[in-house]
N, CA, C and O atoms as CSV, one atom per row, in Angstrom:
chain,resi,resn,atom,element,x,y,z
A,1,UNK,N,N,47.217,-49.606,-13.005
A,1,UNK,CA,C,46.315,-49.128,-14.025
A,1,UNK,C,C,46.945,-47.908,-14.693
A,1,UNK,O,O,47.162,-46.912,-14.004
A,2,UNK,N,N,47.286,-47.924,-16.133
A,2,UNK,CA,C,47.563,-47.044,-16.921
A,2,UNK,C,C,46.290,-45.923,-17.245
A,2,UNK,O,O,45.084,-46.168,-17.206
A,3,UNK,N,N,46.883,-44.764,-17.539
A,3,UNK,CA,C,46.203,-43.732,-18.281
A,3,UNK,C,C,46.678,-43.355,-19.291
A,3,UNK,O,O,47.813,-42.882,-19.343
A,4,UNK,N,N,45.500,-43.556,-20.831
A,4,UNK,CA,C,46.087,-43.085,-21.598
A,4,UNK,C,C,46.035,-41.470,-21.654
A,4,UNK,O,O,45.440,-40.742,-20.859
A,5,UNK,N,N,47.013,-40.967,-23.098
A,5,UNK,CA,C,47.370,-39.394,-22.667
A,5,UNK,C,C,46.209,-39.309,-24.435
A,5,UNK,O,O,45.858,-40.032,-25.368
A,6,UNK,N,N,46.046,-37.768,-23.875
A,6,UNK,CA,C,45.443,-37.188,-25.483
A,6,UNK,C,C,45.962,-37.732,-26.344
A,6,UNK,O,O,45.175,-38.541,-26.836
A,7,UNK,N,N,47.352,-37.737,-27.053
A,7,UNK,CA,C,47.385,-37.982,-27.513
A,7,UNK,C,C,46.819,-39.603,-28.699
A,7,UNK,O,O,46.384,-39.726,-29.844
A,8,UNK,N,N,47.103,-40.363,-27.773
A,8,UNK,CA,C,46.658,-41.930,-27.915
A,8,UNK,C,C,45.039,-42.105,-27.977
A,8,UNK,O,O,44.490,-42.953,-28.680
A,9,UNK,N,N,44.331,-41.147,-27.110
A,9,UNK,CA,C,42.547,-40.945,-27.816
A,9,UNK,C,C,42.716,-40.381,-28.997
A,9,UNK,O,O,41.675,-40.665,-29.590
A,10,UNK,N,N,43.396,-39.743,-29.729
A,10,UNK,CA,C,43.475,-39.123,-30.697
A,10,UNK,C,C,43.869,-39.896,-31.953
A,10,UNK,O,O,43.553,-39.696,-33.126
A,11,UNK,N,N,44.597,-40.777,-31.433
A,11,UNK,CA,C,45.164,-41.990,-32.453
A,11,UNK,C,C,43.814,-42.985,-32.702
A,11,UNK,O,O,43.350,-43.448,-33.743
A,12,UNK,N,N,43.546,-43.064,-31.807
A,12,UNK,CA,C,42.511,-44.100,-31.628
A,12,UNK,C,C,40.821,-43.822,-32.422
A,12,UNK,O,O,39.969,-44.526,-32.964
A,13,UNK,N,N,41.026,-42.212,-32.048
A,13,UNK,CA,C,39.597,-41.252,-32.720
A,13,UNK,C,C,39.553,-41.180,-34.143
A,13,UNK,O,O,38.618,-41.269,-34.939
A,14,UNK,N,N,41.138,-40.943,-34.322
A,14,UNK,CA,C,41.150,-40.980,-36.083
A,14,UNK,C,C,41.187,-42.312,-36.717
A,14,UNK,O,O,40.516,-42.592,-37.711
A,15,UNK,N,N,42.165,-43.307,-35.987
A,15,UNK,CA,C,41.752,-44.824,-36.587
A,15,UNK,C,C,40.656,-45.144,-36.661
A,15,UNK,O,O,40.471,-45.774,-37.703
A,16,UNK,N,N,39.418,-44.991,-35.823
A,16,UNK,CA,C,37.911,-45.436,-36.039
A,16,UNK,C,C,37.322,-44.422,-37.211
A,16,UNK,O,O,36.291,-44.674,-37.835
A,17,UNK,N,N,37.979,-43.459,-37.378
A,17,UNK,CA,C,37.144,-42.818,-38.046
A,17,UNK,C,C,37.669,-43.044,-39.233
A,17,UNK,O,O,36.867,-42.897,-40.155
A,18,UNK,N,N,39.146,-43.467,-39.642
A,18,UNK,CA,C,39.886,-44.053,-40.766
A,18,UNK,C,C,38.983,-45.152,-41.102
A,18,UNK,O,O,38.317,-45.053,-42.133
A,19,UNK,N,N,38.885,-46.113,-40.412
A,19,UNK,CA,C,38.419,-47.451,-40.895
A,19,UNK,C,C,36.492,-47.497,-41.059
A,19,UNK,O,O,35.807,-48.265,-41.734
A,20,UNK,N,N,36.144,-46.562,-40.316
A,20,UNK,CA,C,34.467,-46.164,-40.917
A,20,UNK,C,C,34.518,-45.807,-42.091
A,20,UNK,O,O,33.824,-46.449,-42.880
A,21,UNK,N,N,35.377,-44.630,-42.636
A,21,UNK,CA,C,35.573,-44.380,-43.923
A,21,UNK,C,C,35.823,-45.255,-44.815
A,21,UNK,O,O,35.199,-45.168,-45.872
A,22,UNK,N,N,36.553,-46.061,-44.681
A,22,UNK,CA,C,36.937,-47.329,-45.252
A,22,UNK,C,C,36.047,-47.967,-45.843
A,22,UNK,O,O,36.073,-48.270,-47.036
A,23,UNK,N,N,34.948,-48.296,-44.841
A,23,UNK,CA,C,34.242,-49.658,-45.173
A,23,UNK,C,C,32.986,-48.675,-45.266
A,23,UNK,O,O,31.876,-49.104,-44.953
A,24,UNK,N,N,33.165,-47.313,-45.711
A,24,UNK,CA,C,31.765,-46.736,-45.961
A,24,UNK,C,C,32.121,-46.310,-47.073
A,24,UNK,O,O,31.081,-45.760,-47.435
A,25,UNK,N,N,33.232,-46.085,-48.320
A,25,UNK,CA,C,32.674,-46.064,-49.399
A,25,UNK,C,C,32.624,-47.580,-50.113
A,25,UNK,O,O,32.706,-47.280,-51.304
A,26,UNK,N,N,32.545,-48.902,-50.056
A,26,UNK,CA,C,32.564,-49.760,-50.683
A,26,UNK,C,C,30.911,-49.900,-50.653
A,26,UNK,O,O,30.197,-50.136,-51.628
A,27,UNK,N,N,30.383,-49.642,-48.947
A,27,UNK,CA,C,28.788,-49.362,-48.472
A,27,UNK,C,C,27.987,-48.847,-49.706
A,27,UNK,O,O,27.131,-49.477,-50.328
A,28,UNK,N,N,28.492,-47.405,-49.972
A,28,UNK,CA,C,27.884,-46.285,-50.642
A,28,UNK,C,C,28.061,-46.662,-51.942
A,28,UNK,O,O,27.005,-46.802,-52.557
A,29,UNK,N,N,29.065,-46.872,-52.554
A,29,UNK,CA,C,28.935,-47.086,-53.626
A,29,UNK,C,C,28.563,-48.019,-54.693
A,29,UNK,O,O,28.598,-47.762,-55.896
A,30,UNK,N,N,28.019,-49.686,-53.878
A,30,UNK,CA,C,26.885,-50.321,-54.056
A,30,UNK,C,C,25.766,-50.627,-53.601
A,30,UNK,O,O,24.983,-51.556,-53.798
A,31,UNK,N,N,25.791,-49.115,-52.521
A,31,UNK,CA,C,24.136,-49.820,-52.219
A,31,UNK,C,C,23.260,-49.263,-52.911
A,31,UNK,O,O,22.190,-49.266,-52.301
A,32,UNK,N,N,23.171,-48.615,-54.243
A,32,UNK,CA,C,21.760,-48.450,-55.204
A,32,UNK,C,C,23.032,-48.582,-56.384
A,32,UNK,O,O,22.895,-47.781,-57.308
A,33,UNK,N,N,23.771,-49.131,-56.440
A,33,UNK,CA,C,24.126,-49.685,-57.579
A,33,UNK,C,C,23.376,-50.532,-58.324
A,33,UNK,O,O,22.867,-51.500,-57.761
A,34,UNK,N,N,23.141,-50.278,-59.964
A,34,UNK,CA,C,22.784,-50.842,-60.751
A,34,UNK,C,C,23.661,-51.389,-61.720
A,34,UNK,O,O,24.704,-50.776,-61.951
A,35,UNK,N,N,23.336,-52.768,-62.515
A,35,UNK,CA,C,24.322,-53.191,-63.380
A,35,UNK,C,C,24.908,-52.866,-64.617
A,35,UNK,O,O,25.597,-53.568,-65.358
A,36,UNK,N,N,24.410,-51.319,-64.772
A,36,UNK,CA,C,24.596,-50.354,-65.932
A,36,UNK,C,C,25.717,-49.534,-65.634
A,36,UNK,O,O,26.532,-48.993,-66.381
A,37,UNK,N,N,25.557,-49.552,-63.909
A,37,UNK,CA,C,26.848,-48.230,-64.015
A,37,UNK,C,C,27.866,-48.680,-64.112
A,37,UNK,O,O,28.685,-47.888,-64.577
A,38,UNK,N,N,28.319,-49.846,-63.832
A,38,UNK,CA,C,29.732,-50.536,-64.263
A,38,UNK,C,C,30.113,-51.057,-65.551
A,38,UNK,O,O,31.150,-51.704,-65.702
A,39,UNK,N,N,29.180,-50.756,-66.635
A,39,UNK,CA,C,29.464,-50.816,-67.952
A,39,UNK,C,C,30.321,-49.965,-68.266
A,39,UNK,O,O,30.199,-48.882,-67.695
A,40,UNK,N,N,31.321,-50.096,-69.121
A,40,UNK,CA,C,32.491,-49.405,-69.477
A,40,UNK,C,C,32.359,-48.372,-70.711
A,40,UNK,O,O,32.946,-47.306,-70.894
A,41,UNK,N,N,31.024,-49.293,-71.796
A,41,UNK,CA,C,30.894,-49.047,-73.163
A,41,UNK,C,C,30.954,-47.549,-73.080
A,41,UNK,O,O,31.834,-46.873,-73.613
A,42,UNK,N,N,29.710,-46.968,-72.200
A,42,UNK,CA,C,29.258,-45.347,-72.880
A,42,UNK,C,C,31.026,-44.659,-72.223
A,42,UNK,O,O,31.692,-44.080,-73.082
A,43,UNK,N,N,31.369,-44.718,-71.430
A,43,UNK,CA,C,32.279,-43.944,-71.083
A,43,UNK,C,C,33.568,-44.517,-72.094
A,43,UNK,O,O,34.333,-43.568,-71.927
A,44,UNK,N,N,34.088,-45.172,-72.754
A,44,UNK,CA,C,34.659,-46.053,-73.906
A,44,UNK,C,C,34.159,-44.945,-75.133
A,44,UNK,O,O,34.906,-44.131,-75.677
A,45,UNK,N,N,33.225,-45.066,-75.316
A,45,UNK,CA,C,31.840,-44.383,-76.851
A,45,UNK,C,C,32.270,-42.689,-76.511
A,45,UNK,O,O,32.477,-41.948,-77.472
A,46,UNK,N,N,32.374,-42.197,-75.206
A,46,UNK,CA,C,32.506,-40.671,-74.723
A,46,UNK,C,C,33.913,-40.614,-75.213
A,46,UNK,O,O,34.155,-39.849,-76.146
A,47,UNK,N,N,34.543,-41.088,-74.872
A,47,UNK,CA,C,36.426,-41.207,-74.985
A,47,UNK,C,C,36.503,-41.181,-76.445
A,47,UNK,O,O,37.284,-40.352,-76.913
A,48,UNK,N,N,35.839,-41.938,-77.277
A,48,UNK,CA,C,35.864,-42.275,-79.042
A,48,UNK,C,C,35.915,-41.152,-79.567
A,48,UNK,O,O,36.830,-40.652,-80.220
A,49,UNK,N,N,34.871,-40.716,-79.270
A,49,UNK,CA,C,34.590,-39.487,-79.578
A,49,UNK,C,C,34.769,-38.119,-79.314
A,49,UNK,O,O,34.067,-37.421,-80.045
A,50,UNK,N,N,35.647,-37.341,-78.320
A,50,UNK,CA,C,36.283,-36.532,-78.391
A,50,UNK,C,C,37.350,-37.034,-78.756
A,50,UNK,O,O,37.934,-36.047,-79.204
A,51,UNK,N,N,38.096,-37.979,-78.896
A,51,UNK,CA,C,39.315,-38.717,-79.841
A,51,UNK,C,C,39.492,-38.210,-81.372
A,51,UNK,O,O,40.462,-37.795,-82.006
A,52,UNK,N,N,38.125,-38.426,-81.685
A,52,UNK,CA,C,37.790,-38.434,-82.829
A,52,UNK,C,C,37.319,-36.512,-83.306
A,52,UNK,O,O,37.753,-35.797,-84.210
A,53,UNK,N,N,36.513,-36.304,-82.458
A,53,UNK,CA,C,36.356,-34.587,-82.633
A,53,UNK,C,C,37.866,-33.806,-82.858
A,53,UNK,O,O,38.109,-32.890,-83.644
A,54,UNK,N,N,38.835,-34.508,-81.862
A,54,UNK,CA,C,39.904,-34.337,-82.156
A,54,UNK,C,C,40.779,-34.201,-82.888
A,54,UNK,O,O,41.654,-33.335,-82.916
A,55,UNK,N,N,40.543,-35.298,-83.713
A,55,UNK,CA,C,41.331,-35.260,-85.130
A,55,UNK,C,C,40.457,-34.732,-85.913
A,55,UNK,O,O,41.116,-34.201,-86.807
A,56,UNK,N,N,39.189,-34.539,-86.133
A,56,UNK,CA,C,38.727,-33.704,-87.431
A,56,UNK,C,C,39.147,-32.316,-86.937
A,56,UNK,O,O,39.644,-31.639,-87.837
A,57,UNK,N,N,39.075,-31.681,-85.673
A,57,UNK,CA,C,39.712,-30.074,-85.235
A,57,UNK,C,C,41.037,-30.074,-86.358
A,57,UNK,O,O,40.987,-29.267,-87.285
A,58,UNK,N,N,42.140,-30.945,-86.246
A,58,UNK,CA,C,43.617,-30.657,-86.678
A,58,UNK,C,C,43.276,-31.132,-87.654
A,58,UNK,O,O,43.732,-30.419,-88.548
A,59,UNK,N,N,42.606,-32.114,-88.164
A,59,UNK,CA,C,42.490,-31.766,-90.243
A,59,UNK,C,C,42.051,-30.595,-90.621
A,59,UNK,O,O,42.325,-30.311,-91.787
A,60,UNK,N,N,41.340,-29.662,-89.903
A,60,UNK,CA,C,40.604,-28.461,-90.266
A,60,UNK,C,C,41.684,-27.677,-90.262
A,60,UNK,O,O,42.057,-27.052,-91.254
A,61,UNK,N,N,42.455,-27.652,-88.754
A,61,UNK,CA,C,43.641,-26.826,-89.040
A,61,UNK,C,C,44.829,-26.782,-90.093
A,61,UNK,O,O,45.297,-25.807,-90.681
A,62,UNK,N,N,45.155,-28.034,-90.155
A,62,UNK,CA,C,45.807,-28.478,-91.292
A,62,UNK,C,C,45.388,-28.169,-92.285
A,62,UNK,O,O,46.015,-27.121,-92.433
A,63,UNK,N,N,44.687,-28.271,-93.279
A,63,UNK,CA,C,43.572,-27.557,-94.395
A,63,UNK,C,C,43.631,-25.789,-94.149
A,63,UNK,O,O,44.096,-24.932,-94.900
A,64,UNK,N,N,43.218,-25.695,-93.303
A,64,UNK,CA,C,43.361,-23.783,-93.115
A,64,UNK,C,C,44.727,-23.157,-93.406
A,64,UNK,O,O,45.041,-22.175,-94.078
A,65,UNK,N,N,45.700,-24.355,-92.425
A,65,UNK,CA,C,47.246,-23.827,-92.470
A,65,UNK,C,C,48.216,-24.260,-93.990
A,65,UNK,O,O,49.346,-23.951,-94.369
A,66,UNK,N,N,47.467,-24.842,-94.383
A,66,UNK,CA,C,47.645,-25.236,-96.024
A,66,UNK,C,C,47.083,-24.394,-97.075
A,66,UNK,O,O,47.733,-24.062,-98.066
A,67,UNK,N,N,45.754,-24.013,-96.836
A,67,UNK,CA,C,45.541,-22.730,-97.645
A,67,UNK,C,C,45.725,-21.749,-97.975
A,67,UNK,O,O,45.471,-21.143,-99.016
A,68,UNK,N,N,46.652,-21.276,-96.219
A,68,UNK,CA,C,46.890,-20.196,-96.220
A,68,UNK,C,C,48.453,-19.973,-96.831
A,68,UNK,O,O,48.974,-18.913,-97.178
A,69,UNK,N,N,49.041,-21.390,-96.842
A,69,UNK,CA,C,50.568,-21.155,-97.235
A,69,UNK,C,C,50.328,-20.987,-98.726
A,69,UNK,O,O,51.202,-20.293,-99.246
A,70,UNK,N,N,49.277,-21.480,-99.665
A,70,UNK,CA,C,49.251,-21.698,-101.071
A,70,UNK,C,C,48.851,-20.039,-101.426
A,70,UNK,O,O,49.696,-19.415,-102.069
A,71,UNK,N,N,47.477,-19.262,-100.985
A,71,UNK,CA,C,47.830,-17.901,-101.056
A,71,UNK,C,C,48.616,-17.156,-100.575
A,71,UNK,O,O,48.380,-16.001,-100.929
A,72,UNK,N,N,49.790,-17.279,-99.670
A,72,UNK,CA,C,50.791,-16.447,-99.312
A,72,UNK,C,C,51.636,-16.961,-100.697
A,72,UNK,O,O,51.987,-16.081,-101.483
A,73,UNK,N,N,51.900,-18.097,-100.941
A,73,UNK,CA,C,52.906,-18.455,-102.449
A,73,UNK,C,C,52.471,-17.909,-103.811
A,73,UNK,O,O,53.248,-17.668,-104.734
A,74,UNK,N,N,51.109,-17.736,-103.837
A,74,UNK,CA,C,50.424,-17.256,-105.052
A,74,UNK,C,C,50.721,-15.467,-104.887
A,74,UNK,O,O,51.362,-14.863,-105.746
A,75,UNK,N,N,50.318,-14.985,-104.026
A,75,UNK,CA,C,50.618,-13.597,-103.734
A,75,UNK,C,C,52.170,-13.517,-103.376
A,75,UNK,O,O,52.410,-12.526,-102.686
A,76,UNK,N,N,53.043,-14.129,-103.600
A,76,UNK,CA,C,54.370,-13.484,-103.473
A,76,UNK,C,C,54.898,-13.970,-104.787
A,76,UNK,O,O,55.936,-13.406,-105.132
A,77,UNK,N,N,54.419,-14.908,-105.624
A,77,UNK,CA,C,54.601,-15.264,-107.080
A,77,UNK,C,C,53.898,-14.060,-107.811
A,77,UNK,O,O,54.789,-13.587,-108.517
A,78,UNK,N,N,52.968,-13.465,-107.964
A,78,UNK,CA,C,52.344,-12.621,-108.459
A,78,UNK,C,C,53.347,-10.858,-108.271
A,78,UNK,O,O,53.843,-10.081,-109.087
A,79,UNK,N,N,53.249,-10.885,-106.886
A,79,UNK,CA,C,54.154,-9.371,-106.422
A,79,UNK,C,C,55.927,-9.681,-107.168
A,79,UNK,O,O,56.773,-8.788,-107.218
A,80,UNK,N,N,56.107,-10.804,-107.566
A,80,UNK,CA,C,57.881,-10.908,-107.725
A,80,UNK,C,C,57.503,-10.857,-109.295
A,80,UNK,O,O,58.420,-10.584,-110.069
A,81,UNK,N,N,56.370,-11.072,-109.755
A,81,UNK,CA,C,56.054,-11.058,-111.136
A,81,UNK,C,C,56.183,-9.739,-111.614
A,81,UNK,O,O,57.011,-9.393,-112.457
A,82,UNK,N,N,55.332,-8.986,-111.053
A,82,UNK,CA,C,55.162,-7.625,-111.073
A,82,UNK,C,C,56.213,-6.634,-111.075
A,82,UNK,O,O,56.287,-5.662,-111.827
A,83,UNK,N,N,57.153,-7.025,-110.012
A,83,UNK,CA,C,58.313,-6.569,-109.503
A,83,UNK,C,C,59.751,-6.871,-110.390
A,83,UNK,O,O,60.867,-6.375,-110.240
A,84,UNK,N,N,59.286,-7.839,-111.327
A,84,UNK,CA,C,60.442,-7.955,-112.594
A,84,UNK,C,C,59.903,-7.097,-113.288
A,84,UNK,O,O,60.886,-6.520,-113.752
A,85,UNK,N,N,58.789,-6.464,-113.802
A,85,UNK,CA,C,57.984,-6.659,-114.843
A,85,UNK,C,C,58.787,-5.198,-114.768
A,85,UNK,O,O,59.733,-4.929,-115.508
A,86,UNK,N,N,58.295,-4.373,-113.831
A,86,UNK,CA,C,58.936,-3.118,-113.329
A,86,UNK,C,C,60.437,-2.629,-113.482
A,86,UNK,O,O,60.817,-1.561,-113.961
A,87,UNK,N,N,61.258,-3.738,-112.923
A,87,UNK,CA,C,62.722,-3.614,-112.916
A,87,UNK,C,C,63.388,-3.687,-114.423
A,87,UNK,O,O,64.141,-2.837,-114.899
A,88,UNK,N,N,62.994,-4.748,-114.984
A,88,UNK,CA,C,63.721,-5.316,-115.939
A,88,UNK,C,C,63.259,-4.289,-117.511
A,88,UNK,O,O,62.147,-3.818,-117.752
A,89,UNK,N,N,64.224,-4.206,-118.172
A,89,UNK,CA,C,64.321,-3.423,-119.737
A,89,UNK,C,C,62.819,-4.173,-120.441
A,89,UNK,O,O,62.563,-5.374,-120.356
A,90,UNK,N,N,61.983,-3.180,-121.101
A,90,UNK,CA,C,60.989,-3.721,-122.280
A,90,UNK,C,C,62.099,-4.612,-123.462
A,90,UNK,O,O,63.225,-4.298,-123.847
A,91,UNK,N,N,61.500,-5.448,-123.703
A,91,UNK,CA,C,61.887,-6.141,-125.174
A,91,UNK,C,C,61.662,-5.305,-126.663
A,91,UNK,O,O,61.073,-4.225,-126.609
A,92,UNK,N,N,61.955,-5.622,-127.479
A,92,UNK,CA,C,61.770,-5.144,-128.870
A,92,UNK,C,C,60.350,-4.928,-129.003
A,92,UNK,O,O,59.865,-3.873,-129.413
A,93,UNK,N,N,59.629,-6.037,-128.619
A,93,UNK,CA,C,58.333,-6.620,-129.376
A,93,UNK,C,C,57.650,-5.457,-128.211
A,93,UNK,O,O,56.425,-5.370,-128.293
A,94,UNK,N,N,58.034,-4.943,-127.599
A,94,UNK,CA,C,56.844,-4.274,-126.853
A,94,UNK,C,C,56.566,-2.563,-127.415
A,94,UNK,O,O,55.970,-1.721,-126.743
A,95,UNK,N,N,57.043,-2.373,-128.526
A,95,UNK,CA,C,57.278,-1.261,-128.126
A,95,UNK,C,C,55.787,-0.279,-129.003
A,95,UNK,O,O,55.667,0.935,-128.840
């Protein structure tokens, strides 16, 4: 007659408790299952739509970062305007 050592109850303690786990979430997770929660649609419809929130965020940015390049071009067209206007000799006709 053999004796097993700690160790081998220990193998044995966690395998039962491996394989309870096992066959206790397939248990749990249909026993008040309804045939709604495995519908895909709303979580599909959730996904769409921060997809979609998504891209209107970066058209907004895009639009902002576009506006802002057209008044930085307008205000450095205006200051280089100015800045000839300053540098350069009056004409005849101005005087």
């Amino acid at each position: 007659m053999s004796t097993h050592s700690p160790a081998e109850w220990a193998e044995m303690v966690a395998l039962a408790f491996g394989i309870w786990g096992t066959g206790s979430v397939f248990y749990f997770l249909l026993v008040d299952a309804d045939l709604a929660d495995f519908d895909p649609r709303p979580a599909a419809r959730r996904a769409t739509a921060a997809l979609h929130q998504g891209v209107v965020h970066a058209g907004h940015d895009l639009n902002r970062a576009r506006a802002h390049a057209e008044r930085a071009a307008v205000h450095a067209a205006i200051t280089t305007a100015a800045a000839l206007a300053l540098l350069l000799p009056a004409t005849g006709g101005t005087r």
